[in-house]
N, C-alpha and C positions, 0 to 999 in steps of 0.2 A: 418197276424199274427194269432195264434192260441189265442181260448179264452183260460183267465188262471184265477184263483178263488182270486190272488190278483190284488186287485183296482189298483192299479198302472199298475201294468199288462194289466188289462183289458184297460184302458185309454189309452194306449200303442199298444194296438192290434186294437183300433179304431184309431188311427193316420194314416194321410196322410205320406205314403212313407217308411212306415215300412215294412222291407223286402218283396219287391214287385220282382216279375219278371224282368226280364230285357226283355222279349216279352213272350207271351205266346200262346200256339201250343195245337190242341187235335185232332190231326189226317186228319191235314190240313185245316180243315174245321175253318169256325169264330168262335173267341172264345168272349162271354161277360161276364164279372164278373164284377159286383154293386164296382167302386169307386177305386178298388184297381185295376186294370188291364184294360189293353188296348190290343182292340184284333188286331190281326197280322196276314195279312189274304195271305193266300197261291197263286198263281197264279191263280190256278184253284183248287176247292172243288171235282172233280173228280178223278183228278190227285192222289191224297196224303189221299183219303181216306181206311179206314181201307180193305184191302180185294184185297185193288187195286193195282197190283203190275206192277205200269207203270216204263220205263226205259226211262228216260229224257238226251238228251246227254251233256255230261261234254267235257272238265273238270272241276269245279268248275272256275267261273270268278274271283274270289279270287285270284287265285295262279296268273292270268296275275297283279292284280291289284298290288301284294306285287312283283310282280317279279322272283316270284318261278318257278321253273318247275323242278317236282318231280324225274324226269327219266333225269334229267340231274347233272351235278358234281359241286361241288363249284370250287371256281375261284384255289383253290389253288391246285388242280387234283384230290385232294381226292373225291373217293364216296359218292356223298350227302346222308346223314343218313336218314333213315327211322322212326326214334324212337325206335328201337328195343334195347329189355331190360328196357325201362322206362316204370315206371309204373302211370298215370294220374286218379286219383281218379274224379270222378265227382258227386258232389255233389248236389245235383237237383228230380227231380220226379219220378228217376227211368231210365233203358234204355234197351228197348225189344230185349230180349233176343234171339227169335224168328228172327229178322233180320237176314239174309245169310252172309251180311259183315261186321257182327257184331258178330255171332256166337264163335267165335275162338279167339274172340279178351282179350278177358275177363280174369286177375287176378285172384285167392284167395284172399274172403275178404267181399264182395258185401255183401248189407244188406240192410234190410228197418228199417229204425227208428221208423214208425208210425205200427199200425198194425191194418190196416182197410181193411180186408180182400182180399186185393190182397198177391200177393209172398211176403214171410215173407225173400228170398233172395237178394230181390230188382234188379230183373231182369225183371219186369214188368213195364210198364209203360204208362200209360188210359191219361195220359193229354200230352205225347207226347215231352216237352223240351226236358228230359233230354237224348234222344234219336236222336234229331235232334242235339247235341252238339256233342254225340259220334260219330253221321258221318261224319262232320266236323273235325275231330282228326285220329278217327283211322277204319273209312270204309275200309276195304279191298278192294282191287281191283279185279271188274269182269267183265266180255265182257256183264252180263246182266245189268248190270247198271252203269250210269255216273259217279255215284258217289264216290269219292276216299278221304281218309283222307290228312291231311297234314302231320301226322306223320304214316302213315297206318299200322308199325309194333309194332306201341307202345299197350301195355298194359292198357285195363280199370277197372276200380271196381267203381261199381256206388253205392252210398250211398245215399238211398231214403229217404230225409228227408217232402215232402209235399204230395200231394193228388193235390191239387189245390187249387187256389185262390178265388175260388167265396163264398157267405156268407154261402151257408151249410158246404164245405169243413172246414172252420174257427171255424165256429161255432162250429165241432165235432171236435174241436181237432186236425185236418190233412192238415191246412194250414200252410206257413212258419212260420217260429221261429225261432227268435236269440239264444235262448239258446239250441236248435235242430242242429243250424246249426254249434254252437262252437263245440258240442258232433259229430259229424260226421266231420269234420277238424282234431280234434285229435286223432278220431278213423282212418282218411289219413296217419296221420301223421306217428303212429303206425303200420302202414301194411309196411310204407315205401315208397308210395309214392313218387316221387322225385315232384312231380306237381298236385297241387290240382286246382281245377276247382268252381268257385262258381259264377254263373251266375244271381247273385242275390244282391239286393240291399237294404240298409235300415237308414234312415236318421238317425236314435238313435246310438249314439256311445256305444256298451252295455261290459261290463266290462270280460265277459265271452266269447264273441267273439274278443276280443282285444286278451286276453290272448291266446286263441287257435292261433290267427296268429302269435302272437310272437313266443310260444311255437313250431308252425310249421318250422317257420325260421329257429330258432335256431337250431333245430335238421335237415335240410338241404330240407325242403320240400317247394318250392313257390307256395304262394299262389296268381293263378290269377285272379281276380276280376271284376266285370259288375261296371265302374264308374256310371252307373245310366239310368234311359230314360226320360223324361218329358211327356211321355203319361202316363206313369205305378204311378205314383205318384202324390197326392195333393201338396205336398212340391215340385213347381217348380223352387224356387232358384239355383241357381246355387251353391250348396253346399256340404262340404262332405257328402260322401255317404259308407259306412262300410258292409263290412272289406276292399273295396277296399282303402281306405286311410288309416291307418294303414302300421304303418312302417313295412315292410318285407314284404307288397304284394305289387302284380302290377296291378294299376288302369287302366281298360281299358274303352275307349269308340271307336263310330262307327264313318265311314266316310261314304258318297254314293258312287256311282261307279263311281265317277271323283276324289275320295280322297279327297273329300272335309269335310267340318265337318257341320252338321245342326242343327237347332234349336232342335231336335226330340230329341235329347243328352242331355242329363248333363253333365254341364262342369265346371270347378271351379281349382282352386291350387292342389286339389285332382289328378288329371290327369297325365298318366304320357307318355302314348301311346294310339296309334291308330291304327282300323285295320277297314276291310273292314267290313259289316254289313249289306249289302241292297240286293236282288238278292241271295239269299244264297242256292245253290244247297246239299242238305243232303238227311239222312233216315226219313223215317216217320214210328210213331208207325203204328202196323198193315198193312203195307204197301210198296211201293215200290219207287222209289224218289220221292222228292220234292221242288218247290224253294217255301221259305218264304221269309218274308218281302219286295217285289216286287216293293211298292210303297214309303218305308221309313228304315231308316236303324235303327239295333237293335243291341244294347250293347251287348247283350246274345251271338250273334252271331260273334261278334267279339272278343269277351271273351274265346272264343272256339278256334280261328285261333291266336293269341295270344299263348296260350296253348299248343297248336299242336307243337308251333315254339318252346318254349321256351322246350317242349323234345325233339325235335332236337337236340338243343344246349345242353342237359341233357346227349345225348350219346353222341355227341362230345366229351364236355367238362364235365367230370362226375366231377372232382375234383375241378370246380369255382364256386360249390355252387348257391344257389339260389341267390344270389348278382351277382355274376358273369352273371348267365344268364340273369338276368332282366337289369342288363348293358349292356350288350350286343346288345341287342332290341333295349334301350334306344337311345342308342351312334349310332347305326347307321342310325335307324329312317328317312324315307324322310321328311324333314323338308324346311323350307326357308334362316332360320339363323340357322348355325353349331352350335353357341355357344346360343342359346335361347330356353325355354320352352316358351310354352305359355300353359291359360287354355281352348283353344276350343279342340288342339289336343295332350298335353303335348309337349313329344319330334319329334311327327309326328308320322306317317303311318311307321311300325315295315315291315322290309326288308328282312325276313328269311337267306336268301343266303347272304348277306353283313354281320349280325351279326354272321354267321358262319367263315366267313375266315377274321373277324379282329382280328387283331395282336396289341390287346391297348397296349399304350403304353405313355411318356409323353406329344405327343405331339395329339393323339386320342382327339379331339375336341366334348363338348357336356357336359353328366350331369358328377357328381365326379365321379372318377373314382375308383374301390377296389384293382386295378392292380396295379397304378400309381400316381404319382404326377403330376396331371395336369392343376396346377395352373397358368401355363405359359402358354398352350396352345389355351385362346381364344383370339379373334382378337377383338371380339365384346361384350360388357354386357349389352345394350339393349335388354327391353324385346319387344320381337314381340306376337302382336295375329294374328291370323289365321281371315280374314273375315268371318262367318258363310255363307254356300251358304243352301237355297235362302238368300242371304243379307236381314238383318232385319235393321231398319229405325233407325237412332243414329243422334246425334247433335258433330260427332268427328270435324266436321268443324268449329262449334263454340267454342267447348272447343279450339280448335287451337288457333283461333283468339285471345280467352281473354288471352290465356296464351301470345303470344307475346305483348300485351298491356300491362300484366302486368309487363313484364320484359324488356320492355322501360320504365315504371314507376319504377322501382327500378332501373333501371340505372340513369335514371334523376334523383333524391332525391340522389343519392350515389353521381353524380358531385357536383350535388349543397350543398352539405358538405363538398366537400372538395377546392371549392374554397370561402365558408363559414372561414374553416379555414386559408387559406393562407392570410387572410384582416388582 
């Protein structure tokens, strides 16, 4: 958080878990910053450093993980879409404009919020996220590099709202900021946007960032969301985390590369989807590919493959609105129970290809639906949770236990009343 000259403010800018990163990148190499961030360290610091313009082979392991494959058709014959015509605002540190399959990719619109002597257009970018999110989305495709978006013809405008997280950036004024970051949401919102990107997280519900997401919704823009990470924040509860919980966006968090969901996450009733996070093949500023997060998986990055999906479904389906697409996701989701969320991975692991050729309807099983009545359509309303892999140590066996004790004590005490009363 940025310092600000009111006390509240400033006590607020010293909090655990105030819009912190969801991983944090400065040109592959490690990153440390004092308290607020957790560094996220690349395969290799050669690979991905600035100058370096190495070519890693793809295709992203994402795309097997959700089930995608971009050069093939959805089920229903149609031409799987590219993203083309959608425009994905990303909101974040900036995204190097300098990149080859990034070049071309780029909207009217683009801007830096702060103005600490980098590009005053917000096409530069020194700490490197919000550059590694745009090639996750909309990399172009090239024989010199692995790397390919999941919507690769969709449109960006990056709206540089931070510097960085460490305590000088903060200090001067050029760290995250909730009310930085409502002002560039509804400067998205504004351009037109169909899909806003905010790879960013912050335990303070703040009343200025509520409204810009509403605000977004409502004029037709989703806004997709980092549900959180437990390295990047002091606040490790498993709590909401904003604007990803906020009615009208969509909370995402990571799985590893088995779709699992780990402790490394935030997770909580906020949740509503999951995507892949670990092993993440992208752009790097200054640079040429790179895989981040290698050893753990990162909400930021699944925050991006989320996004990608959901302008897919944006050019599919221009006229279902950001409800309609974030249903879409939802409803189809790999899950265990069709009709259960739970808080480790919401509705599951988001299925690009399934959420494109479903045809809801009443009997489309999963969360409410905007299409339909489909109150009739579950079989099950038990909630399930997802086991955290590595499994973390719990007493579910004993809770078990006391609960069937005590519901043979309250069966006993209910006979013995009622042949109480028949004396």
């Amino acid at each position: 958080m940025t310092a600000h000259p009111n006390a509240r403010r400033a006590r607020r800018t010293r909090r655990a878990g105030s819009l912190v990163l969801a991983s944090a990148i400065a040109a592959g190499a490690l990153v440390t910053t004092p308290d607020l961030i957790a560094p996220v360290r690349a395969v290799a610091a050669e690979e991905c450093g600035v100058g370096v313009m190495a070519r890693l082979p793809g295709p992203p392991s994402a795309f097997a993980a959700m089930g995608w494959t971009p050069q093939g058709t959805a089920g229903t014959g149609a031409t799987a879409p590219t993203g083309a015509g959608i425009t994905v605002a990303i909101v974040d540190s900036g995204v190097d404009v300098s990149r080859p399959q990034l070049a071309a990719a780029f909207a009217p619109g683009s801007t830096s919020l702060i103005s600490d002597g980098e590009r005053p257009d917000g096409l530069g970018d020194p700490q490197g996220h919000g550059t590694a999110l745009a090639g996750i989305i909309a990399a172009r495709p090239s024989e010199t590099s692995g790397v390919v978006g999941i919507a690769p013809d969709a449109r960006i405008v990056s709206l540089r709202i931070f510097r960085g997280t460490d305590e000088e950036s903060t200090r001067a004024g050029y760290g995250p900021d909730a009310e930085r970051l409502a002002k560039a949401i509804r400067s998205a919102t504004d351009l037109g946007a169909q899909i806003i990107v905010v790879a960013l997280s912050d335990d303070v519900d703040t009343p200025a960032l509520r409204d810009a997401t509403a605000d977004a919704a409502a004029r037709g823009s989703l806004v997709v969301a980092s549900g959180g990470n437990r390295g990047t924040t002091e606040n490790t509860d498993d709590t909401p985390r904003y604007p990803a919980a906020y009615p009208g966006a969509l909370a995402v968090t990571a799985v590893d590369p088995t779709g699992l969901p780990t402790a490394d996450s935030i997770h909580g009733p906020h949740i509503e989807v999951a995507a892949p996070g670990q092993d993440v093949l992208t752009t790097s500023t200054g640079g040429g590919d790179c895989r981040y997060a290698p050893d753990a998986p990162s909400s930021s990055f699944a925050t991006a493959y989320a996004a990608g999906a959901a302008a897919l479904l944006a050019e599919r389906y221009p006229d279902e609105g950001p409800d309609g697409w974030a249903y879409r996701l939802q409803a189809t989701a790999s899950r265990s129970n069709p009709d259960a969320r739970d808080d480790q991975v919401g509705w599951g692991v988001i299925r690009p290809a399934e959420a494109l050729d479903l045809r809801p309807d009443s009997t489309t099983r999963g969360p409410t639906s905007p299409f339909a009545d489909t109150s009739d359509a579950a079989f099950a309303t038990s909630s399930t949770r997802v086991t955290p892999h590595p499994s973390e140590p719990g007493n579910a066996a004993f809770v078990t236990a006391i609960a069937v004790v005590a519901a043979g004590l309250v069966s006993l005490f209910g006979l013995g009343a009622i042949l109480r009363r028949r004396r």
